[in-house]
N, CA, C and O atoms as CSV, one atom per row, in Angstrom:
chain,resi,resn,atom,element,x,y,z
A,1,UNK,N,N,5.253,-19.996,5.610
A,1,UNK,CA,C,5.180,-19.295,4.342
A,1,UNK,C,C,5.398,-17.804,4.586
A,1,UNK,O,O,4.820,-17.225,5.506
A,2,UNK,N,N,6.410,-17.063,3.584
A,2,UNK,CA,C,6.643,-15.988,3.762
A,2,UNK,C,C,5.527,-15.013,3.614
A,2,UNK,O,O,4.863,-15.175,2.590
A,3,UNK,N,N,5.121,-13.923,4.491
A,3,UNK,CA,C,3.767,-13.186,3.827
A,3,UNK,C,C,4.404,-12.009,3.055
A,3,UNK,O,O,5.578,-11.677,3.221
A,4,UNK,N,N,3.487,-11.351,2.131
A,4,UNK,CA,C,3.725,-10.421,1.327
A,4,UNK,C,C,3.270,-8.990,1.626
A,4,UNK,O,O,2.136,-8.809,2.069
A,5,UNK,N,N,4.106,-7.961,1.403
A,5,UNK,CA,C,4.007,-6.548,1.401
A,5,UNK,C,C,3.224,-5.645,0.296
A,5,UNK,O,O,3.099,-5.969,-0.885
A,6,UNK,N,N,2.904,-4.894,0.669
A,6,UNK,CA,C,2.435,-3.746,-0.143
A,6,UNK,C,C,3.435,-2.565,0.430
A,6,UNK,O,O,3.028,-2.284,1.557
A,7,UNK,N,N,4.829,-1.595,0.020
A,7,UNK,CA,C,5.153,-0.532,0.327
A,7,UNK,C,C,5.028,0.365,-0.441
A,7,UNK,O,O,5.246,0.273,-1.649
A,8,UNK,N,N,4.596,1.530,0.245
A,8,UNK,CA,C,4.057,2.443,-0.703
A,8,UNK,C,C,4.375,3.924,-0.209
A,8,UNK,O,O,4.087,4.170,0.962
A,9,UNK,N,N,4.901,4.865,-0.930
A,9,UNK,CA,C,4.933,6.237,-0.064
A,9,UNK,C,C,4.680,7.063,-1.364
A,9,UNK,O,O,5.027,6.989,-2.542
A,10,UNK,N,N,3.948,7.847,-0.628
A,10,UNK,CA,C,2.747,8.901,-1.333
A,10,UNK,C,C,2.661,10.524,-1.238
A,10,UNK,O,O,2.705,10.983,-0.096
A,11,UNK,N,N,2.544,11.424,-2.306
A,11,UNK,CA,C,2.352,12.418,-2.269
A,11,UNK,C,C,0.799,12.660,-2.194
A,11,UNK,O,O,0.343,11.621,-2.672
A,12,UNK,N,N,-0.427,13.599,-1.799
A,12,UNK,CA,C,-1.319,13.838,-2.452
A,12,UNK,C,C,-1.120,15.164,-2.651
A,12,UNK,O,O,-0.344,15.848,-1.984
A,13,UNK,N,N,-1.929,15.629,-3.722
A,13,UNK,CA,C,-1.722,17.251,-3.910
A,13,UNK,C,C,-3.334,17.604,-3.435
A,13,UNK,O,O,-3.555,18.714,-2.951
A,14,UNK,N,N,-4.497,16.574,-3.600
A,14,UNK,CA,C,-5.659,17.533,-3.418
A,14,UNK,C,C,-6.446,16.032,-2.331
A,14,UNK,O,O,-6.995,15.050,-2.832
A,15,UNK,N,N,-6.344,16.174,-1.468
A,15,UNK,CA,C,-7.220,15.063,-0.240
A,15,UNK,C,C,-8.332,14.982,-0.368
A,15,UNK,O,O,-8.869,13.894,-0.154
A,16,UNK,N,N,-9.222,16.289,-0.832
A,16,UNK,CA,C,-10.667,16.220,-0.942
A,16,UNK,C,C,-10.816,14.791,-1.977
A,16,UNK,O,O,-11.343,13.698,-1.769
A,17,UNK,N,N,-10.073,15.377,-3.202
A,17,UNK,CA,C,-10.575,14.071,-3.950
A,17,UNK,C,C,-9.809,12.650,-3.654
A,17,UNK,O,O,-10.342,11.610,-4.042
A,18,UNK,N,N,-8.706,12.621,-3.045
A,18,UNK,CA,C,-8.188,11.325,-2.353
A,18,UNK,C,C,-9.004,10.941,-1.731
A,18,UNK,O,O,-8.844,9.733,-1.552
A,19,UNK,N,N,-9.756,11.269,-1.318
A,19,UNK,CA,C,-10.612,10.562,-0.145
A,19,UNK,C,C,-11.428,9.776,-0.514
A,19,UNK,O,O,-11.721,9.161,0.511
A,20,UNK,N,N,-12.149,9.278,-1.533
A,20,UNK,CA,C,-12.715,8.268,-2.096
A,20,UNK,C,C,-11.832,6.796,-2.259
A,20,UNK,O,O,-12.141,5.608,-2.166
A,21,UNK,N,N,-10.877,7.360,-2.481
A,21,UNK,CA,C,-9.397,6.468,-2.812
A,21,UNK,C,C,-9.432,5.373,-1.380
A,21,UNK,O,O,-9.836,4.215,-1.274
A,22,UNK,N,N,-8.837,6.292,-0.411
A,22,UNK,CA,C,-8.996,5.605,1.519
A,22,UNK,C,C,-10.412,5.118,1.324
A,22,UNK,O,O,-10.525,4.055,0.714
A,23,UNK,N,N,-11.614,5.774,1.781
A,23,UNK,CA,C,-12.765,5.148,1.412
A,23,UNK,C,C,-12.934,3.415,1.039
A,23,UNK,O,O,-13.303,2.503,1.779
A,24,UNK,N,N,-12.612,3.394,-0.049
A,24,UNK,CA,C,-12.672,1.911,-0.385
A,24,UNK,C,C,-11.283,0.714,-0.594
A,24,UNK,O,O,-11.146,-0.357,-1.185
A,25,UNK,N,N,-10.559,1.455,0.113
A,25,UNK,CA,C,-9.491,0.551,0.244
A,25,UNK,C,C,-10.089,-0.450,1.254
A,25,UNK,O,O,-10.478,-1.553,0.869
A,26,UNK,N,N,-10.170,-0.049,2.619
A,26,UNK,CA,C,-10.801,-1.197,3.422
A,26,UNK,C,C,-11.106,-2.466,3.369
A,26,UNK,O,O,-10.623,-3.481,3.870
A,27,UNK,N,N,-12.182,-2.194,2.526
A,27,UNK,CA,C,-12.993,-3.306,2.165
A,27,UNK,C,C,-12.071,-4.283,0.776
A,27,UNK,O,O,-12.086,-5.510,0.671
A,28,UNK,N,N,-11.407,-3.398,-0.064
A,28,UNK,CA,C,-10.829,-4.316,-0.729
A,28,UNK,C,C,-9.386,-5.063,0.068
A,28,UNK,O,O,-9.195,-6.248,-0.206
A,29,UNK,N,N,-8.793,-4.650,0.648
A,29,UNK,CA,C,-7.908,-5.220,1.478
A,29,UNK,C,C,-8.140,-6.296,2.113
A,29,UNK,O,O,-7.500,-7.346,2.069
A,30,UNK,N,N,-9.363,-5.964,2.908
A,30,UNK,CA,C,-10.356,-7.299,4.060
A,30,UNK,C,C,-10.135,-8.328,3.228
A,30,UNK,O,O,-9.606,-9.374,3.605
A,31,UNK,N,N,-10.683,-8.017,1.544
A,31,UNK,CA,C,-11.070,-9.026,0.839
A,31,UNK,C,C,-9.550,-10.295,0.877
A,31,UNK,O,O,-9.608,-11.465,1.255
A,32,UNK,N,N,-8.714,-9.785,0.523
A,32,UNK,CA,C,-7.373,-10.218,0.634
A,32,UNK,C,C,-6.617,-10.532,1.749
A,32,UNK,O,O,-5.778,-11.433,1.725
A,33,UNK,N,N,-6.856,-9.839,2.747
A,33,UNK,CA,C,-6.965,-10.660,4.298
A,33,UNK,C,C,-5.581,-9.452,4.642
A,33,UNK,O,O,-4.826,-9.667,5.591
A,34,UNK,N,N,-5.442,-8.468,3.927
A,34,UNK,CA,C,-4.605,-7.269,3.800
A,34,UNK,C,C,-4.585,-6.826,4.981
A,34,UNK,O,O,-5.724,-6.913,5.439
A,35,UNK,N,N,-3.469,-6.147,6.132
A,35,UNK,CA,C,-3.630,-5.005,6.951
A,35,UNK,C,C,-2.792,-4.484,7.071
A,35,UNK,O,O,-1.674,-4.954,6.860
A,36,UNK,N,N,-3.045,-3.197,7.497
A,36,UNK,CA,C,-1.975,-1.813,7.692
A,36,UNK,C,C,-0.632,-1.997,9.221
A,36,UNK,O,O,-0.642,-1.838,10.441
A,37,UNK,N,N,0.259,-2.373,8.260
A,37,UNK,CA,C,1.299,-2.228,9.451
A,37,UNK,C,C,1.937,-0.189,9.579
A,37,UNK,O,O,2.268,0.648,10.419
A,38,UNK,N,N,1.770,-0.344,8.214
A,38,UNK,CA,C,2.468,1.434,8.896
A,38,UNK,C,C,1.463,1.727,7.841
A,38,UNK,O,O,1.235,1.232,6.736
A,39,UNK,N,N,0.661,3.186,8.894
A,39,UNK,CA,C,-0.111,3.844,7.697
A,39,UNK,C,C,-0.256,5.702,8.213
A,39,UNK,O,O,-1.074,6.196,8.989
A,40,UNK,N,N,0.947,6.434,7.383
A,40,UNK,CA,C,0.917,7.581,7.338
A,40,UNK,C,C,2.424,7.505,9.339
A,40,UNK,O,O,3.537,6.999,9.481
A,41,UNK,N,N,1.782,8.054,10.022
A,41,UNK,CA,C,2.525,8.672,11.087
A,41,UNK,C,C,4.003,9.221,10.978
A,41,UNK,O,O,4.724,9.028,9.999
A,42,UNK,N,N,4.348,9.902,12.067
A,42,UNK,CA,C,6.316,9.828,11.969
A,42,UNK,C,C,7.247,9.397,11.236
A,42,UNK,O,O,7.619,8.226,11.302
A,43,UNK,N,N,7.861,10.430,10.277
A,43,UNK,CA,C,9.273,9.299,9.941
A,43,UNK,C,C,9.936,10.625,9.540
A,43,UNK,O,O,9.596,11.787,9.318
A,44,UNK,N,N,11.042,9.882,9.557
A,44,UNK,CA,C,12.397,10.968,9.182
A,44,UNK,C,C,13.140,10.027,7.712
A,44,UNK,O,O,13.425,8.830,7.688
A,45,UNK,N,N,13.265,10.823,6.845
A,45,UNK,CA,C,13.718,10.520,5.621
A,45,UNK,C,C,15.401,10.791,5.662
A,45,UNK,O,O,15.947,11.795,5.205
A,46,UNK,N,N,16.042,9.721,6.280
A,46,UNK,CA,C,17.274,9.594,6.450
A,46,UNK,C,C,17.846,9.669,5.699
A,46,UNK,O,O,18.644,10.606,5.731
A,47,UNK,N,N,17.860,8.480,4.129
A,47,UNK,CA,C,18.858,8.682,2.419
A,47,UNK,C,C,17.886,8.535,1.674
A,47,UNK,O,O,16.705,8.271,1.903
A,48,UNK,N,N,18.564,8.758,0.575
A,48,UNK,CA,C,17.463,9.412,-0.545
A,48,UNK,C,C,16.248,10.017,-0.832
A,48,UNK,O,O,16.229,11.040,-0.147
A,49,UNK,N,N,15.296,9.941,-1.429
A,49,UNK,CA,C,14.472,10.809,-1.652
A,49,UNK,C,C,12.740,9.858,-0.980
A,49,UNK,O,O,12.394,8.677,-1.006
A,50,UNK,N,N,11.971,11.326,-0.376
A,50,UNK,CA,C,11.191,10.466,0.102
A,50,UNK,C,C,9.625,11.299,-0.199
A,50,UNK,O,O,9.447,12.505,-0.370
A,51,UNK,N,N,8.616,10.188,-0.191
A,51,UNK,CA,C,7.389,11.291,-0.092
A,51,UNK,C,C,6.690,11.510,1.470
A,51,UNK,O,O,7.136,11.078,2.533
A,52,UNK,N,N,5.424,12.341,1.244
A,52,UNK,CA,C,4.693,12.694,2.577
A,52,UNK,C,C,4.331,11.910,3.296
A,52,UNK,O,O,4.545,11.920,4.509
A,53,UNK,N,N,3.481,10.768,2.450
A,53,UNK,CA,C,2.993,9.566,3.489
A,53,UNK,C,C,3.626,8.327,2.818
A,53,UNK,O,O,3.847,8.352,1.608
A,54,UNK,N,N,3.985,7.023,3.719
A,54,UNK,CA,C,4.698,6.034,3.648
A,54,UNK,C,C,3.792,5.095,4.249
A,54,UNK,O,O,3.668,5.295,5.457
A,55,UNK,N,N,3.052,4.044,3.756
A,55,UNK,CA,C,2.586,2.975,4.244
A,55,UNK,C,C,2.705,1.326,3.628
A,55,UNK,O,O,2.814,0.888,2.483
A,56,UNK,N,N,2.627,0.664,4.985
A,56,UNK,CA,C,3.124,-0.863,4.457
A,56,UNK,C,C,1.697,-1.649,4.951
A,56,UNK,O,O,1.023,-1.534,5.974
A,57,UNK,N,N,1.589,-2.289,4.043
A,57,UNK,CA,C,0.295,-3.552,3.919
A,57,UNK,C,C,0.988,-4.715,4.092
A,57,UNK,O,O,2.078,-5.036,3.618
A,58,UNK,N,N,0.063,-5.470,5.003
A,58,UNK,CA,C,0.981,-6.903,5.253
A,58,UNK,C,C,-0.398,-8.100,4.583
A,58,UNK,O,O,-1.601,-8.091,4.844
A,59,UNK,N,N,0.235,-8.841,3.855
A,59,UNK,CA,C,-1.103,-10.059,2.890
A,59,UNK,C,C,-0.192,-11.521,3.792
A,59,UNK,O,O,0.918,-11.801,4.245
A,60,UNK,N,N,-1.291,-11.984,3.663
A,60,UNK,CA,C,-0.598,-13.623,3.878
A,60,UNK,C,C,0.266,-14.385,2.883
A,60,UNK,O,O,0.525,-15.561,3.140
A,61,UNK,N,N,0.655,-13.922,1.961
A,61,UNK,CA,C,1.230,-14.510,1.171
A,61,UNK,C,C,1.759,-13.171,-0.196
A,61,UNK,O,O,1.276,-12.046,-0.329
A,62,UNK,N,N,2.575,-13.649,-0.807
A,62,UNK,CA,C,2.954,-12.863,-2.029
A,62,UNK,C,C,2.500,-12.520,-2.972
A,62,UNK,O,O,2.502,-11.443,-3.568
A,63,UNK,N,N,1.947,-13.749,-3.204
A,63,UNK,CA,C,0.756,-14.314,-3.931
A,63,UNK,C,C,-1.034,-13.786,-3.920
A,63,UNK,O,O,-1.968,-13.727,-4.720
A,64,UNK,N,N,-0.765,-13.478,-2.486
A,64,UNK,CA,C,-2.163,-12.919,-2.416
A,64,UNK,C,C,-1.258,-11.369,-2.720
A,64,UNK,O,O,-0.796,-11.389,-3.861
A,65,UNK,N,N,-1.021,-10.456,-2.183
A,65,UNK,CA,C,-0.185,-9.302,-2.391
A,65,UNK,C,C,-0.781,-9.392,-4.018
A,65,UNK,O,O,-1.926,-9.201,-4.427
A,66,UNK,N,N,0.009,-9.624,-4.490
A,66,UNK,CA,C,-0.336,-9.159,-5.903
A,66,UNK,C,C,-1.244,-9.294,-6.234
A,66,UNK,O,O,-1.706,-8.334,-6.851
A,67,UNK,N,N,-2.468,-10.980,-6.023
A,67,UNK,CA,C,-3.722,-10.648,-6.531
A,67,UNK,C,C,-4.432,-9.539,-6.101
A,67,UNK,O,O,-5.280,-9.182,-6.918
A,68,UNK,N,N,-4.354,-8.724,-4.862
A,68,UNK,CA,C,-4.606,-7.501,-4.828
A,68,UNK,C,C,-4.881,-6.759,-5.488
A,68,UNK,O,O,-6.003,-6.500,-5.925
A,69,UNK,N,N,-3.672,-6.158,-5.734
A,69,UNK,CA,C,-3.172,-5.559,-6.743
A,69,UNK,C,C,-4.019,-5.661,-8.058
A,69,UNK,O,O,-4.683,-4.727,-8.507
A,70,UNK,N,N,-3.938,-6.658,-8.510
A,70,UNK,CA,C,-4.309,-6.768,-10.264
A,70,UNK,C,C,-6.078,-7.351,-10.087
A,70,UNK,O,O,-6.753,-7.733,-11.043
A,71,UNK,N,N,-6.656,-7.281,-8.367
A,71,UNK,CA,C,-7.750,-7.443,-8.673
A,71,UNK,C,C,-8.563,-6.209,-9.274
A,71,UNK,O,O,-8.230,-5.067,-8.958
A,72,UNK,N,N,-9.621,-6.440,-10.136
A,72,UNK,CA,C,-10.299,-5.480,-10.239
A,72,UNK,C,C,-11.001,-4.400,-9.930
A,72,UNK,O,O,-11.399,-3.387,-10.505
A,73,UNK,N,N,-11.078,-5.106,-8.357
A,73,UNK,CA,C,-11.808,-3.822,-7.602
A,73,UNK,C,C,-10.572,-2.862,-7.085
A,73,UNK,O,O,-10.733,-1.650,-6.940
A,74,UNK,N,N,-9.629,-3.365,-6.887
A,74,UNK,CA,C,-8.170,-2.146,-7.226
A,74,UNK,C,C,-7.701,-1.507,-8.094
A,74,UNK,O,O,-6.987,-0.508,-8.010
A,75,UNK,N,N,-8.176,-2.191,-9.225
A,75,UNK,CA,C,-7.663,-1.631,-10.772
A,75,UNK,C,C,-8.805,-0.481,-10.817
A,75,UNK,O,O,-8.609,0.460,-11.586
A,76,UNK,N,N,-9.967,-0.503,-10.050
A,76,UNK,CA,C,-10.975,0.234,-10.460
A,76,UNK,C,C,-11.246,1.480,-9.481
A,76,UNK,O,O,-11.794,2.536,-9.795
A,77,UNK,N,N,-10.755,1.128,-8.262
A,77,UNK,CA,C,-10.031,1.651,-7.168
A,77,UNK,C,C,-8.531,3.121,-7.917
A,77,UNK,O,O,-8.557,4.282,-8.327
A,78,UNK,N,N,-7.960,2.529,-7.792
A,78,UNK,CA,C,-6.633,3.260,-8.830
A,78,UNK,C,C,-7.031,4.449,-9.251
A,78,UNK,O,O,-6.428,5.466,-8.910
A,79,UNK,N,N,-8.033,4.473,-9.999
A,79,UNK,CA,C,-8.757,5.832,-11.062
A,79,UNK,C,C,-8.625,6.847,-10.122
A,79,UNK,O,O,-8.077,7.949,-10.177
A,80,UNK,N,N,-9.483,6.020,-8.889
A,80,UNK,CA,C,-9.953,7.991,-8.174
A,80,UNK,C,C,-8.805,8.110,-7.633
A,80,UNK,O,O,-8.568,9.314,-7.535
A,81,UNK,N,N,-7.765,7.346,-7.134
A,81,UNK,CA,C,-6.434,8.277,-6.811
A,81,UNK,C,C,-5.051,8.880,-7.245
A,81,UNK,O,O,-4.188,9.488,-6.612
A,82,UNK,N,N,-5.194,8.349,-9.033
A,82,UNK,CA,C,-4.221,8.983,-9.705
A,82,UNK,C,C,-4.490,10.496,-10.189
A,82,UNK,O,O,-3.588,11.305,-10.404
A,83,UNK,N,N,-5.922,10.765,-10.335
A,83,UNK,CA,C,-5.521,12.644,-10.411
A,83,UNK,C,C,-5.037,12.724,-9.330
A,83,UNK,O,O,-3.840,12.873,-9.579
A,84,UNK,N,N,-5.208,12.726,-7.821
A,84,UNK,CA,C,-4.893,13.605,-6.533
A,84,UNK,C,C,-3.823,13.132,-6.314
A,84,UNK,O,O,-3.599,13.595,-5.195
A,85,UNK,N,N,-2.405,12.130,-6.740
A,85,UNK,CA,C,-1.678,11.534,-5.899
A,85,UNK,C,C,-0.578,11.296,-7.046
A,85,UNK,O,O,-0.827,10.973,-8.208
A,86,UNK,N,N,0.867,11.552,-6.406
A,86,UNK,CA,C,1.787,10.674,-6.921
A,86,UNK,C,C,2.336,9.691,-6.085
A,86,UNK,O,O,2.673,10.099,-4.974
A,87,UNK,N,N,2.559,8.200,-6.388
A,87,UNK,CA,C,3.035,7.214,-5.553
A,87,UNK,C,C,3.632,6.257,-6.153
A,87,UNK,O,O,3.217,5.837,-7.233
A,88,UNK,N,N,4.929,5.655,-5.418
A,88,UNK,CA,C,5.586,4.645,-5.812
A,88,UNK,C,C,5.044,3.383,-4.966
A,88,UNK,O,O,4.631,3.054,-3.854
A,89,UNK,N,N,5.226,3.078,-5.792
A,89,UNK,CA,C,4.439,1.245,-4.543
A,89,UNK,C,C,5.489,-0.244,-4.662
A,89,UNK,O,O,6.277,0.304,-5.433
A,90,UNK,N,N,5.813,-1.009,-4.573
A,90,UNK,CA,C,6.519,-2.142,-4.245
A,90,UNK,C,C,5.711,-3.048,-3.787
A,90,UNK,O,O,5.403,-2.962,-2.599
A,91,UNK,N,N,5.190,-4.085,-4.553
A,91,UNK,CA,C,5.164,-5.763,-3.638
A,91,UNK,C,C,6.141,-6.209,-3.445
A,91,UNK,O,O,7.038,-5.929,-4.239
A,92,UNK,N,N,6.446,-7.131,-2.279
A,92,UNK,CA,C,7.776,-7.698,-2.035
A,92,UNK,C,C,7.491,-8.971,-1.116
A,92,UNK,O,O,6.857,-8.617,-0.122
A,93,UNK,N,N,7.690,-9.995,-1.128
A,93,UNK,CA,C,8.039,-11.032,-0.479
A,93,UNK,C,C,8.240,-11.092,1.067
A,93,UNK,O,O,9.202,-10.335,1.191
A,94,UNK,N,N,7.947,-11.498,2.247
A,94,UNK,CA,C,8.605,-10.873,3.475
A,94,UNK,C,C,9.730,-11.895,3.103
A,94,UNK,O,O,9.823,-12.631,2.121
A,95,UNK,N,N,10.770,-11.677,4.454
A,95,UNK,CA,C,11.431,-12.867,5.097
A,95,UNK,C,C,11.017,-13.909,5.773
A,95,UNK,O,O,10.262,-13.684,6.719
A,96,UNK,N,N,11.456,-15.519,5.423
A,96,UNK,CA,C,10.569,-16.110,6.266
A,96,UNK,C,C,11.505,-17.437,6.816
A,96,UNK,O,O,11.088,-18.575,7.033
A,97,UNK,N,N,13.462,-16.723,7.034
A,97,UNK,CA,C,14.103,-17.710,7.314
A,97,UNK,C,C,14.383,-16.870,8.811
A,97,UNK,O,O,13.925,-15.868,9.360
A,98,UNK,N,N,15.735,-18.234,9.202
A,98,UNK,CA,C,16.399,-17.629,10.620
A,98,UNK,C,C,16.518,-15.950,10.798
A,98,UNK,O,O,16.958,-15.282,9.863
A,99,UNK,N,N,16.207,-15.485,11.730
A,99,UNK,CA,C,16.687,-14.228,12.388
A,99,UNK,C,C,18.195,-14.169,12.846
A,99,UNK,O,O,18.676,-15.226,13.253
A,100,UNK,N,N,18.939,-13.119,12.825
A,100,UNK,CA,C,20.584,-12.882,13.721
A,100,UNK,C,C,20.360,-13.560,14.889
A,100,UNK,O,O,21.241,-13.621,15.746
């Protein structure tokens, strides 16, 4: 079964108050069996347009991915990081056929 993504790349303008945001991600992620394949480090913004931080969440499924998402303790989660933050996010499906 293909597992599912969270991609996400992020501006914050004020961290003090982001920081509640990180804070309780953790634990809601665990809940979902969620973990951080890329979170924040190195990158070079090769084409088009990019923000400061870029991170990918890996779920067991797509399915879980989104219940994530639309669970409540994320929906409730969300609040404290839309004053401090602009971010685009993507769930997506992995690949889960032959390789080249």
């Amino acid at each position: 079964m293909a597992k599912g993504y969270w991609i996400a790349r992020v501006d914050v303008h004020n961290e003090e108050g982001y920081k509640p945001y990180t804070v309780a991600n953790p634990a809601i992620f665990n809940k979902f069996g969620g973990r951080f394949i890329v979170r924040g480090g190195k990158f070079e913004g090769i084409e088009g347009q990019s923000r400061a931080r870029n991170v990918v969440i890996e779920f067991p499924d797509y399915e879980t991915a989104l219940a994530c998402y639309h669970s409540p303790e994320y929906q409730e989660n969300i609040k404290r990081r839309l004053p401090h933050s602009v971010a685009d996010l993507i769930i997506v499906e992995g690949f889960d056929g032959p390789q080249p």
